[in-house]
N, C-alpha and C positions, 0 to 999 in steps of 0.2 A: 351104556346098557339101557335097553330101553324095556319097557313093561307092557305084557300082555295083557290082553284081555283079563284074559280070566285071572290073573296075578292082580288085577287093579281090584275086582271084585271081591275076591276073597280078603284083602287089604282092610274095603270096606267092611266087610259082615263082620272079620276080626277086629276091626275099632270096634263097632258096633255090640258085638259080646263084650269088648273089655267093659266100653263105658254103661251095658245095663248090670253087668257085675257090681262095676261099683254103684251104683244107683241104687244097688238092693242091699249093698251095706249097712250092716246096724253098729259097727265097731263108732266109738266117739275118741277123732283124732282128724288132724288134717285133714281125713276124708269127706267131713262136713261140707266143704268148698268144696273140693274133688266133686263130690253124689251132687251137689247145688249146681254146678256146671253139668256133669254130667246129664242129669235132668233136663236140662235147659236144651243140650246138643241134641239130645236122642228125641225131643219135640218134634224136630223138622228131619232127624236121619232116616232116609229112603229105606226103603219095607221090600222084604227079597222081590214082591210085586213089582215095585216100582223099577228095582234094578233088570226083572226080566223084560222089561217094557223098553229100557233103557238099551240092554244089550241087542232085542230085534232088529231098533231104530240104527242105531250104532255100533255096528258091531265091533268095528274098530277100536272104539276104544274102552268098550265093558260087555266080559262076558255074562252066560248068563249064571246067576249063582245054583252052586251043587247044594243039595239039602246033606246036611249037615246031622248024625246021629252022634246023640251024648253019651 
């Protein structure tokens, strides 16, 4: 089975909500190291910008990301 475009994309943006979720946790528990990594990942994790810039160049392998209402 293989992964589209836009399924690779939306994969990212959904890491990317879970780990600023937990980054914005105030619960004191495991989550300490969890939010400490988390922090760390989301430094360098690509900006829907970057993934649209990503997806022109390449479309093959990332679509471009749908904006997303909460």
């Amino acid at each position: 089975m293989t992964t589209a475009p836009e399924e690779r994309t939306c994969a990212v943006l959904d890491a990317r909500q879970l780990l600023q979720t937990l980054a914005a946790g105030d619960e004191i528990t495991v989550v300490n190291l969890l939010r400490s990594v988390a922090v760390g990942v989301l430094q360098h994790y690509p900006l829907d910008v970057d993934l649209e810039v990503s997806a022109i160049a390449l479309p093959e392998i990332w679509g471009a990301p749908k904006s997303k209402q909460i």
